[in-house]
VOLO-487231 format. One record per residue (C-alpha): chain; residue number from 1; x, y, z. Coordinates in steps of 0.5 Angstrom, whole numbers, plus 500, padded with zeros to 3 digits. Layout:
// VOLO-487231
<atom><sepa>A</sepa><zaza>NUM</zaza><xx>X</xx><yy>Y</yy><zz>Z</zz></atom>
...
This chain:
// VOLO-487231
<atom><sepa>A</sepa><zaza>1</zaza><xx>979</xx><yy>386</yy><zz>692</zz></atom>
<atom><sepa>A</sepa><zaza>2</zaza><xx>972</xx><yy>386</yy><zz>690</zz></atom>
<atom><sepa>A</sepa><zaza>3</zaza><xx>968</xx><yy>379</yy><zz>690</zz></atom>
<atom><sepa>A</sepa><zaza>4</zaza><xx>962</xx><yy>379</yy><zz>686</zz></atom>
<atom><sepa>A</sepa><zaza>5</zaza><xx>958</xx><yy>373</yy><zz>684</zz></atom>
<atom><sepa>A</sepa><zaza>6</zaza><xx>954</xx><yy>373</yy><zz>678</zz></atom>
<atom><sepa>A</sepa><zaza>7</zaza><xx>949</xx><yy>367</yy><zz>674</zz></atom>
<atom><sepa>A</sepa><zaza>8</zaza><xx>952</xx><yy>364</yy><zz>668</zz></atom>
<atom><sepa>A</sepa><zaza>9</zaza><xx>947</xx><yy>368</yy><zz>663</zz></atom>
<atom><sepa>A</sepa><zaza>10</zaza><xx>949</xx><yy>374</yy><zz>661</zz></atom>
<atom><sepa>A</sepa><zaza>11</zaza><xx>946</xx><yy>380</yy><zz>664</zz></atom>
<atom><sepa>A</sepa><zaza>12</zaza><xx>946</xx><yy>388</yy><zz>663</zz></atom>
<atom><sepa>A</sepa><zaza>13</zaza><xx>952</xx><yy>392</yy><zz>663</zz></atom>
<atom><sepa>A</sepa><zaza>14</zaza><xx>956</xx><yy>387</yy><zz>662</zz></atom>
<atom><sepa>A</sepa><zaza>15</zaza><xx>961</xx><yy>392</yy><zz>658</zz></atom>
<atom><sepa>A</sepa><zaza>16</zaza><xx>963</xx><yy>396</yy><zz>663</zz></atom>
<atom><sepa>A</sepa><zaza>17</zaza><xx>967</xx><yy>391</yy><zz>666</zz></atom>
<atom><sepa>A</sepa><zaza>18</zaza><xx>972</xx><yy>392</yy><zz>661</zz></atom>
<atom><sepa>A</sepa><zaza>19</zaza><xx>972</xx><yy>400</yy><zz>663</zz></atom>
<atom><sepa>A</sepa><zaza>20</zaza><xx>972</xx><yy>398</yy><zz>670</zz></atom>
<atom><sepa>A</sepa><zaza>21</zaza><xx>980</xx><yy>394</yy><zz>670</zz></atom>
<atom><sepa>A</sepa><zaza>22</zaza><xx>982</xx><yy>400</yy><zz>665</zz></atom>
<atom><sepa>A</sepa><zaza>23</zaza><xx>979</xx><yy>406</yy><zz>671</zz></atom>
<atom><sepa>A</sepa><zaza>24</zaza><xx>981</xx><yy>402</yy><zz>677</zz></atom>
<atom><sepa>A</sepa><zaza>25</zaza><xx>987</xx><yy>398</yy><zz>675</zz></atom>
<atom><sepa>A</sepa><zaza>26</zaza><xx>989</xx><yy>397</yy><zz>682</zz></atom>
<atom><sepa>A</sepa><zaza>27</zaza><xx>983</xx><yy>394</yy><zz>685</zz></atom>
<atom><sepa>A</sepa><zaza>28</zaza><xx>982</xx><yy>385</yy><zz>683</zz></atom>
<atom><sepa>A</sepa><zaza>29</zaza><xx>975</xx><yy>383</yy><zz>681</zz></atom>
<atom><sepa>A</sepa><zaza>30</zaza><xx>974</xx><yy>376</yy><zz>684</zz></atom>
<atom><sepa>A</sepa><zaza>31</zaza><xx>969</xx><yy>374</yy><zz>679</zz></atom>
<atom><sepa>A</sepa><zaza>32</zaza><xx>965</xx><yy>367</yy><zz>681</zz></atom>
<atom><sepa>A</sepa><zaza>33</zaza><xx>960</xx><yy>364</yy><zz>677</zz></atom>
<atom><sepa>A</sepa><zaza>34</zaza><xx>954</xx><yy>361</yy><zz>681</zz></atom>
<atom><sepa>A</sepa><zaza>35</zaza><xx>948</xx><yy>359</yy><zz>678</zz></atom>
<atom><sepa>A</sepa><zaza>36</zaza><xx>943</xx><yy>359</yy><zz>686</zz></atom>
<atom><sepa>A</sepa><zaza>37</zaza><xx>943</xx><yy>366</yy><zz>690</zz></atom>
<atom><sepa>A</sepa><zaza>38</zaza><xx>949</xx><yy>366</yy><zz>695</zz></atom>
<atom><sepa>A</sepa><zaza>39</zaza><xx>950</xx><yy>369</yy><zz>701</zz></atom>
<atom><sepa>A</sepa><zaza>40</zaza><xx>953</xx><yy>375</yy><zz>701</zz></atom>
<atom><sepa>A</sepa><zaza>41</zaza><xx>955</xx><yy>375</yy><zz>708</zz></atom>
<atom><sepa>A</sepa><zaza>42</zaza><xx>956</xx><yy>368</yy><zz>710</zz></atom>
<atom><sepa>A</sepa><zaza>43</zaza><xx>960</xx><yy>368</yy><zz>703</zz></atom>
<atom><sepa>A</sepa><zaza>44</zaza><xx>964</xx><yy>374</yy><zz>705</zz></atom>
<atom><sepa>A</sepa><zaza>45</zaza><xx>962</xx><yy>376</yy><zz>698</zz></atom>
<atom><sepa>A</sepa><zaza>46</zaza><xx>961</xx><yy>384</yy><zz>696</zz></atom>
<atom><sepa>A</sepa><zaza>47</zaza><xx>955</xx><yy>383</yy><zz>692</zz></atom>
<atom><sepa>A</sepa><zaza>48</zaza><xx>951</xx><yy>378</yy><zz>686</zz></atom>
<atom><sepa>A</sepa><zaza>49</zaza><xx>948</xx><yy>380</yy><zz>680</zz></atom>
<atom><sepa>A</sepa><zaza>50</zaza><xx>941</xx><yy>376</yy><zz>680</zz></atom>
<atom><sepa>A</sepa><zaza>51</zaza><xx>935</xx><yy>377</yy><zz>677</zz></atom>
<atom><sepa>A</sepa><zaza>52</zaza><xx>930</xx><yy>381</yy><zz>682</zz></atom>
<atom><sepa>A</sepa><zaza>53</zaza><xx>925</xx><yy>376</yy><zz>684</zz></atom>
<atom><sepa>A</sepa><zaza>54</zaza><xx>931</xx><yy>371</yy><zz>688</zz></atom>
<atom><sepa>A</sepa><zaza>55</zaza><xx>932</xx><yy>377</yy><zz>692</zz></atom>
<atom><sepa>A</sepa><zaza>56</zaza><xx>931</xx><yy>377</yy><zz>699</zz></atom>
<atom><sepa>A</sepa><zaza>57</zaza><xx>928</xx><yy>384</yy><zz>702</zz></atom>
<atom><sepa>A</sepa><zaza>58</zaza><xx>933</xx><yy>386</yy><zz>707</zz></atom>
<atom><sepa>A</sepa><zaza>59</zaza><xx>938</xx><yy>387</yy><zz>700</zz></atom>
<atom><sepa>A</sepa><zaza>60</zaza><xx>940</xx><yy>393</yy><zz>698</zz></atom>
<atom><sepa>A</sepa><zaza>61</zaza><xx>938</xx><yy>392</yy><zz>691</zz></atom>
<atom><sepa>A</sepa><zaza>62</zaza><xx>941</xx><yy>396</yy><zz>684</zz></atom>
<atom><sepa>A</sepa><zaza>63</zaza><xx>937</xx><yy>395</yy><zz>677</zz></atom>
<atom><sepa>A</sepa><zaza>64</zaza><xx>942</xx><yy>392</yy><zz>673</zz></atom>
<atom><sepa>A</sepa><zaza>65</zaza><xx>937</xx><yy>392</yy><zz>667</zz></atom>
<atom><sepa>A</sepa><zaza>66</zaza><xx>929</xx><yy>393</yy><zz>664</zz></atom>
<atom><sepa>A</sepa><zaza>67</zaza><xx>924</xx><yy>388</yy><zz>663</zz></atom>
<atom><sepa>A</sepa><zaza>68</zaza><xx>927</xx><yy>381</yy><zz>660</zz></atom>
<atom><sepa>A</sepa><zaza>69</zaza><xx>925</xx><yy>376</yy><zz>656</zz></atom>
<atom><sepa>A</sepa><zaza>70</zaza><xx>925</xx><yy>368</yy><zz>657</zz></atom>
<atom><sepa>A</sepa><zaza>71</zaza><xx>925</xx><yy>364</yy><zz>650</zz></atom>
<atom><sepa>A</sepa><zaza>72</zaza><xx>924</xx><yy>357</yy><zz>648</zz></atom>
<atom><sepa>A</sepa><zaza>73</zaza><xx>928</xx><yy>356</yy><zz>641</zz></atom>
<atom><sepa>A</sepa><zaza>74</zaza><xx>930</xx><yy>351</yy><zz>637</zz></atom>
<atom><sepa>A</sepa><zaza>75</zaza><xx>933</xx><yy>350</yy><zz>629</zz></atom>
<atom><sepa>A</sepa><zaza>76</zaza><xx>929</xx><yy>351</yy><zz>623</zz></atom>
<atom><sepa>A</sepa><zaza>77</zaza><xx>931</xx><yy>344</yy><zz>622</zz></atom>
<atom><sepa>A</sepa><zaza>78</zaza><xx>928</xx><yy>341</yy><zz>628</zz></atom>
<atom><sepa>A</sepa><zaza>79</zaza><xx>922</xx><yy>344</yy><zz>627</zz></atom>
<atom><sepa>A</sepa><zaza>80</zaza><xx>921</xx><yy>342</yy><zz>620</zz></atom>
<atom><sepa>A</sepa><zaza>81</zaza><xx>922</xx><yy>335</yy><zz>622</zz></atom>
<atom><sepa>A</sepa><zaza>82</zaza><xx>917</xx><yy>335</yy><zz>629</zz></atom>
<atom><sepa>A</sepa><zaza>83</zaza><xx>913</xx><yy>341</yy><zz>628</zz></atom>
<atom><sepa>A</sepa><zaza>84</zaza><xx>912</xx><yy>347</yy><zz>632</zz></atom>
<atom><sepa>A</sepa><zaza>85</zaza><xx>908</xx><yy>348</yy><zz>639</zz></atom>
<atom><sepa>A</sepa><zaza>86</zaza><xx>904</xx><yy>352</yy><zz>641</zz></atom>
<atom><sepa>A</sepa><zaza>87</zaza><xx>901</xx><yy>351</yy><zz>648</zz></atom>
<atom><sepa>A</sepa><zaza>88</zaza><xx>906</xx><yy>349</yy><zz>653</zz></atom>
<atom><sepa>A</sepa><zaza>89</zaza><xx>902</xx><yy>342</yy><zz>653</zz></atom>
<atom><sepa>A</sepa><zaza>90</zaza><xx>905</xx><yy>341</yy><zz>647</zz></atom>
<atom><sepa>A</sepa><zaza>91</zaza><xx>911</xx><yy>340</yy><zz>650</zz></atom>
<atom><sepa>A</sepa><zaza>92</zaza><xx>910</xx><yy>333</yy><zz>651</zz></atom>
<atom><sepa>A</sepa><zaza>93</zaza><xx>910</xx><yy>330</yy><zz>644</zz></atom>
<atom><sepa>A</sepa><zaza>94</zaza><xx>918</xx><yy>335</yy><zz>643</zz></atom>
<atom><sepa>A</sepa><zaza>95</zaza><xx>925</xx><yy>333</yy><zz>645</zz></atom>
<atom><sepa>A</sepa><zaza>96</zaza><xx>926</xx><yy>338</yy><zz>652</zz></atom>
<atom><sepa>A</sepa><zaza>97</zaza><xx>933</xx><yy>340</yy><zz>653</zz></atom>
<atom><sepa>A</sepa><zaza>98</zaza><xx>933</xx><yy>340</yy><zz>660</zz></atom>
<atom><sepa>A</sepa><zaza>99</zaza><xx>938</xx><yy>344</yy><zz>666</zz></atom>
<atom><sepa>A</sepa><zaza>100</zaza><xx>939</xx><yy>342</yy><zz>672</zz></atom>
<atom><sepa>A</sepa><zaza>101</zaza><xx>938</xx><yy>346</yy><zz>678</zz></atom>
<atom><sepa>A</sepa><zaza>102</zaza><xx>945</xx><yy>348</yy><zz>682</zz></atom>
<atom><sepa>A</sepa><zaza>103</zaza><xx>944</xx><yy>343</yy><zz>687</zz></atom>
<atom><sepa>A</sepa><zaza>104</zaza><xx>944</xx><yy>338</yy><zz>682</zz></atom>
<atom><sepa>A</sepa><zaza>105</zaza><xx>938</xx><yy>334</yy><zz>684</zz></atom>
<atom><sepa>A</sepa><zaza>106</zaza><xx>933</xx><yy>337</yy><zz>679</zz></atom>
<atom><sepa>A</sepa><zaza>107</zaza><xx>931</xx><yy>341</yy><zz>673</zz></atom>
<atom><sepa>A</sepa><zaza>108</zaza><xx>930</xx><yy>348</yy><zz>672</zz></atom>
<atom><sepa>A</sepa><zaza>109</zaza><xx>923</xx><yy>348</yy><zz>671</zz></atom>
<atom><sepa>A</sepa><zaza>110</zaza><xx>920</xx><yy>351</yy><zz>664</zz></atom>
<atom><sepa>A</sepa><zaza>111</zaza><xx>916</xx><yy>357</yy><zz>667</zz></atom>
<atom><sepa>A</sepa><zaza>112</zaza><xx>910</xx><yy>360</yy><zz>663</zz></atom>
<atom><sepa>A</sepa><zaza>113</zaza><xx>905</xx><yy>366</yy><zz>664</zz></atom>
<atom><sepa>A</sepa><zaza>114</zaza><xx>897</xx><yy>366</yy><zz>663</zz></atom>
<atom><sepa>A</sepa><zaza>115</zaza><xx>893</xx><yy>372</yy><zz>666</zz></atom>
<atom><sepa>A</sepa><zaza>116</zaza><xx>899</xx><yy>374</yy><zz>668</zz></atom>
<atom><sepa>A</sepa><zaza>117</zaza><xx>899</xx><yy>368</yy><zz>673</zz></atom>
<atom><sepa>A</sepa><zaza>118</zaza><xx>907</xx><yy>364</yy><zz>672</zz></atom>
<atom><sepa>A</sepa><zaza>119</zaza><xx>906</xx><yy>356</yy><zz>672</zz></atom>
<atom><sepa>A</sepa><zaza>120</zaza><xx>911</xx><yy>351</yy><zz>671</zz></atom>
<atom><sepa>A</sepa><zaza>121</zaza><xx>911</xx><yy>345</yy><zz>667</zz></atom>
<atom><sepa>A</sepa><zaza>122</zaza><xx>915</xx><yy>339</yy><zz>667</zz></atom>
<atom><sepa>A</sepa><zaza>123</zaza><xx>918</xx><yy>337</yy><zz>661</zz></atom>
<atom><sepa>A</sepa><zaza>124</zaza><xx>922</xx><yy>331</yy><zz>658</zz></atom>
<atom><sepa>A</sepa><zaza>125</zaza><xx>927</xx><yy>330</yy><zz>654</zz></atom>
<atom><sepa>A</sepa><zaza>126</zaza><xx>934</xx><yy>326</yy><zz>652</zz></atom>
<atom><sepa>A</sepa><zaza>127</zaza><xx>939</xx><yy>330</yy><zz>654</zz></atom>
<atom><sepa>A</sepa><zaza>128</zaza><xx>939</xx><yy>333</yy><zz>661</zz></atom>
<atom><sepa>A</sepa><zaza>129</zaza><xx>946</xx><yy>338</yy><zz>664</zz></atom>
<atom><sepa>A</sepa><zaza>130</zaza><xx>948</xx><yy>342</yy><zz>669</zz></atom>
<atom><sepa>A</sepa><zaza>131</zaza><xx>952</xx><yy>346</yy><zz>663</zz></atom>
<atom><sepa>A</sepa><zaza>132</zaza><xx>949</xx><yy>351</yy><zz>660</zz></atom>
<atom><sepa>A</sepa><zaza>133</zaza><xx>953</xx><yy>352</yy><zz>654</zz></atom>
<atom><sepa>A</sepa><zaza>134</zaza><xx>952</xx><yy>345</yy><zz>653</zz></atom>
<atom><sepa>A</sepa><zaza>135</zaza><xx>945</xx><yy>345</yy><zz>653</zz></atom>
<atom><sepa>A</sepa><zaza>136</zaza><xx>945</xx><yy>351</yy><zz>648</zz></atom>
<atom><sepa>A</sepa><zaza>137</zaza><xx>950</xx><yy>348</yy><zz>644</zz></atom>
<atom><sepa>A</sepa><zaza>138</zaza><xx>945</xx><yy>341</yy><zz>644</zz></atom>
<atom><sepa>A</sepa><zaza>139</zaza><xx>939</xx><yy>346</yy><zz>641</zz></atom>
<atom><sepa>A</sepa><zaza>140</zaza><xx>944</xx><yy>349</yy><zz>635</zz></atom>
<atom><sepa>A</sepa><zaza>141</zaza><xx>946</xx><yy>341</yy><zz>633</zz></atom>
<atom><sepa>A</sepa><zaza>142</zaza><xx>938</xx><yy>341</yy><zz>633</zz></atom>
<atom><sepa>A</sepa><zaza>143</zaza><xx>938</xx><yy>336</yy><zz>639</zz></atom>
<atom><sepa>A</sepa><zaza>144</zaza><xx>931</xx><yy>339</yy><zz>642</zz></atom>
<atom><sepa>A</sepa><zaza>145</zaza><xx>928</xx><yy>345</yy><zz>644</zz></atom>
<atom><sepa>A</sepa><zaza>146</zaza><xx>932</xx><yy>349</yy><zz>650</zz></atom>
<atom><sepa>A</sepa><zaza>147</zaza><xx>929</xx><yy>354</yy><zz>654</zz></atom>
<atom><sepa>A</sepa><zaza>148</zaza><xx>933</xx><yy>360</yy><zz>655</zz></atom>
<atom><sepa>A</sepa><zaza>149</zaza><xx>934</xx><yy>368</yy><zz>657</zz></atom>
<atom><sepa>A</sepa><zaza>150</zaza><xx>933</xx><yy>372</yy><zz>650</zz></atom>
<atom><sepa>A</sepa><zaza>151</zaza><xx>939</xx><yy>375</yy><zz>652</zz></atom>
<atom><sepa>A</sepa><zaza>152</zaza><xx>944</xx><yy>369</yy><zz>652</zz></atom>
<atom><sepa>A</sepa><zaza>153</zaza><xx>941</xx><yy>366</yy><zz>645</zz></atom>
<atom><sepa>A</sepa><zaza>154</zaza><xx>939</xx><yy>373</yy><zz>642</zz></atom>
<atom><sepa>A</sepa><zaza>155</zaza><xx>944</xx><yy>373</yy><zz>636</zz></atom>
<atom><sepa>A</sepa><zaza>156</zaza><xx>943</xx><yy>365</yy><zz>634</zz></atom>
<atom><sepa>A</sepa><zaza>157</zaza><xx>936</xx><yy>368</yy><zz>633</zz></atom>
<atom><sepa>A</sepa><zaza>158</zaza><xx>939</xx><yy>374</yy><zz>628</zz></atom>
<atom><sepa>A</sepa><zaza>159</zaza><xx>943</xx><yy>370</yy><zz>624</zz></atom>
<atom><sepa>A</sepa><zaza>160</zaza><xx>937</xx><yy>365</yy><zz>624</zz></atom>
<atom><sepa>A</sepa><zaza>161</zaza><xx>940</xx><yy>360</yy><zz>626</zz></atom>
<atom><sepa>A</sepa><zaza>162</zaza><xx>935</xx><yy>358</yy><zz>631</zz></atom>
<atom><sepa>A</sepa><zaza>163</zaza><xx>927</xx><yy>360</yy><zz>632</zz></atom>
<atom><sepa>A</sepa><zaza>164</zaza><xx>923</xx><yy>361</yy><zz>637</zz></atom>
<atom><sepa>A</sepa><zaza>165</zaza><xx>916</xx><yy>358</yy><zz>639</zz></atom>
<atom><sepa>A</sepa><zaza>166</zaza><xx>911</xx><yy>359</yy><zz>644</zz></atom>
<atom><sepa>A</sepa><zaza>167</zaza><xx>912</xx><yy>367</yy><zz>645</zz></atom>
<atom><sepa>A</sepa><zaza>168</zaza><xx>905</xx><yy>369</yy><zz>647</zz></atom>
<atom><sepa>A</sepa><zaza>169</zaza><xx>907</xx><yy>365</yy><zz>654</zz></atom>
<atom><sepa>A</sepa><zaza>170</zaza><xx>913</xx><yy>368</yy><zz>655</zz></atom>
<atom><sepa>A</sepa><zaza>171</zaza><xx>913</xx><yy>376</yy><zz>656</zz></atom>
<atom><sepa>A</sepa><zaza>172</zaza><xx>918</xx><yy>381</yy><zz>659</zz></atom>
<atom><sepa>A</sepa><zaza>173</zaza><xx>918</xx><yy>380</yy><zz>667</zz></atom>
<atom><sepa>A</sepa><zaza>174</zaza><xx>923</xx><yy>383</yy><zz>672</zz></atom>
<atom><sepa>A</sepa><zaza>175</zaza><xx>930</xx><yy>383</yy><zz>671</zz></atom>
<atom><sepa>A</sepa><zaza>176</zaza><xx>937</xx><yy>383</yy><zz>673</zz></atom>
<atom><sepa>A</sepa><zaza>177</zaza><xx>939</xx><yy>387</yy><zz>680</zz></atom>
<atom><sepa>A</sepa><zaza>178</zaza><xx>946</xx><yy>388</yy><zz>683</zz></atom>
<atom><sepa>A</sepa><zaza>179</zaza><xx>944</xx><yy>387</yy><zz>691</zz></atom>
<atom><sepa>A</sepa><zaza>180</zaza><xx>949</xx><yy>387</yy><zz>697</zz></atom>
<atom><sepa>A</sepa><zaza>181</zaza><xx>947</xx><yy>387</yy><zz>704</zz></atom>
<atom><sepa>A</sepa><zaza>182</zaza><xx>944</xx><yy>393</yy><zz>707</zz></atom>
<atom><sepa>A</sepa><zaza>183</zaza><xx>948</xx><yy>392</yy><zz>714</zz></atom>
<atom><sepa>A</sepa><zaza>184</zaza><xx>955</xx><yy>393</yy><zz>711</zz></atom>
<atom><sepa>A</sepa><zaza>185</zaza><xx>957</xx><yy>400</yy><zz>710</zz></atom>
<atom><sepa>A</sepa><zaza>186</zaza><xx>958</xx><yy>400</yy><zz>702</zz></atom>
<atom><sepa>A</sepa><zaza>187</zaza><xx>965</xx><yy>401</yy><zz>701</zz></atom>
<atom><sepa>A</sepa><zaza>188</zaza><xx>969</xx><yy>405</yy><zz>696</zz></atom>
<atom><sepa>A</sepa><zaza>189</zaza><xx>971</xx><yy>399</yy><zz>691</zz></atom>
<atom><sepa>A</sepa><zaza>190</zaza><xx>963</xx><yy>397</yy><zz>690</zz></atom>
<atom><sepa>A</sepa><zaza>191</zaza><xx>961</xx><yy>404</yy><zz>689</zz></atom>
<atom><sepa>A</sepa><zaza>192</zaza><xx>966</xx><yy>405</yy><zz>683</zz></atom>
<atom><sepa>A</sepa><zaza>193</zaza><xx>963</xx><yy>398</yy><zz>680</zz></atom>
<atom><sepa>A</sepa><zaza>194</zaza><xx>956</xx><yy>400</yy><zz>681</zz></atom>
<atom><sepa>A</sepa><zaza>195</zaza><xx>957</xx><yy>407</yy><zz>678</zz></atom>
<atom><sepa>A</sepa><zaza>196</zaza><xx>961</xx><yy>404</yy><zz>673</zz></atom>
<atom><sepa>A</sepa><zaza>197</zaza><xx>956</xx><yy>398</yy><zz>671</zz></atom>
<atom><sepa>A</sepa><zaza>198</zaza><xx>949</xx><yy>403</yy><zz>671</zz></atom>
<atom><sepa>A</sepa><zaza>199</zaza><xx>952</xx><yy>408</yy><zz>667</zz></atom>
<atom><sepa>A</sepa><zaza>200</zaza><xx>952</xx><yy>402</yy><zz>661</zz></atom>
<atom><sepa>A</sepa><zaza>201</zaza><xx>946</xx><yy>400</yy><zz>664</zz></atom>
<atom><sepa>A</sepa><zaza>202</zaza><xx>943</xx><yy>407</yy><zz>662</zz></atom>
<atom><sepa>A</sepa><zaza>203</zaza><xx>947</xx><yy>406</yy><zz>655</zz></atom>
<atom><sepa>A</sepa><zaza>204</zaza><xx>944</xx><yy>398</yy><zz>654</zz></atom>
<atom><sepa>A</sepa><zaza>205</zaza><xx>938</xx><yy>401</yy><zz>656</zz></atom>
<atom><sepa>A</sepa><zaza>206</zaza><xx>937</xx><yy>406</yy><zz>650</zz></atom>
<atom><sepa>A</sepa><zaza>207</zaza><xx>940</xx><yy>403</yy><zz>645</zz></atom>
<atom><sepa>A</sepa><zaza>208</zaza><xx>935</xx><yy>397</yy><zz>646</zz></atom>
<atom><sepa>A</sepa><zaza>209</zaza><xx>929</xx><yy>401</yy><zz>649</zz></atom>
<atom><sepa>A</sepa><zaza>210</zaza><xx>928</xx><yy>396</yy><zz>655</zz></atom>
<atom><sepa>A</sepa><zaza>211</zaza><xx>926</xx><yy>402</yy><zz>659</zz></atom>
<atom><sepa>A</sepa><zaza>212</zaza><xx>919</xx><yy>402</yy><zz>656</zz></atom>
<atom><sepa>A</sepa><zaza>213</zaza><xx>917</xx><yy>395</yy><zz>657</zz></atom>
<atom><sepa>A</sepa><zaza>214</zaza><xx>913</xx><yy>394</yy><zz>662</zz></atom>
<atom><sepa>A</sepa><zaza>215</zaza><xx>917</xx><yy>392</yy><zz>669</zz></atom>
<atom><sepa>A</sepa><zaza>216</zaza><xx>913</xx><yy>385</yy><zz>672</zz></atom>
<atom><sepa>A</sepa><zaza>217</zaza><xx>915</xx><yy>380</yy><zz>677</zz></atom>
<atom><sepa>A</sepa><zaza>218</zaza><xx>913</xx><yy>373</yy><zz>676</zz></atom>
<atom><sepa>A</sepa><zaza>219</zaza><xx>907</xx><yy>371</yy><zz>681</zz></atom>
<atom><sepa>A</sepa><zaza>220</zaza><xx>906</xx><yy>364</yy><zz>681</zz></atom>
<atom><sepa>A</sepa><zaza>221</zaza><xx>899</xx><yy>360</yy><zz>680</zz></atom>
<atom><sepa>A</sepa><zaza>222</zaza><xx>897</xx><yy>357</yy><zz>687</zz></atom>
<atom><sepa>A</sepa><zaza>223</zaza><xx>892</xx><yy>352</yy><zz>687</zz></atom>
């Protein structure tokens, strides 16, 4: 059995799933969907899937992905109706949509990039979950704004059904890796699964040319 733990967005690679249970019928994936970066060790997890600047420095990590991208959407009819920010301090006067963090004592934060310097800024709003999909599916029924991966609203913004705002706060930064402790001895099962998931890695990549977007991590602004 191979454990995995992986976010609830979606993330590179994704595809090879399907190919890795027709390769190695024999092995049984453990899949558990987590939001906070777990423990592979005291989890008794073989990896986790995670964006890059959650990791720890003694993991052995594994790019999954290039440079992604954040995006906060709405529906066109939403923005019709309250207009369409254009500083992050416009978000005050706008309906946020709001996710809780996983410990579920506060919401994740609305982060945004000036002078390649990250800050968050506290948002309000009518509906706050612990459910992503929910949160999105507030933001089709033109409820509020929602700050999201592009990777998981990608096709709602092709089909036109939601827009986004505040773009030039929001460039690429680092994305996904496939990490697992650099004291354990790779076993043969993971290495088949990691094999596997860059191969459409590099698949992903050419198809969307992410490999040539700059690859930044997001440094915090301190006071």
């Amino acid at each position: 059995m191979l454990r995995l733990s992986k976010p609830v967005s979606k993330v590179a690679g994704r595809r090879a799933v399907p190919e890795f249970f027709g390769l190695y019928p024999e092995i049984t994936l453990d899949l558990r969907i987590e939001r906070d970066l777990v423990d592979v060790i005291g989890e008794g997890i073989d990896a986790g899937i995670r964006l890059g600047e959650k990791l720890e420095r003694d993991m052995i990590c594994v790019a999954l992905s290039g440079s992604i991208r954040s995006v906060v959407v709405a529906t066109p009819s939403y923005f019709d109706r309250h207009g369409r920010p254009t500083h992050p301090c416009d978000l005050a006067t706008h309906n946020c949509i709001r996710v809780k963090s996983a410990t579920g004592r506060r919401p994740v934060a609305w982060d945004f990039c000036e002078d390649d310097r990250w800050f968050d800024v506290e948002v309000r709003g009518s509906l706050l979950t612990n459910d992503s999909a929910a949160a999105l599916r507030a933001a089709l029924n033109g409820v509020g704004l929602r700050h999201a991966l592009l990777l998981d609203v990608e096709e709602h913004l092709a089909a036109g059904r939601l827009q986004t705002a505040l773009d030039a706060w929001l460039p690429p930064y680092e994305g996904f890796f496939l990490y697992y402790s650099s004291r354990a001895q790779i076993p043969s099962k993971l290495r088949v699964f990691i094999d596997c998931m860059l191969k459409h890695t590099r698949r992903d990549e050419h198809d969307s040319q992410a490999s040539s977007s700059p690859r930044k991590e997001r440094r915090r602004a301190t006071s």
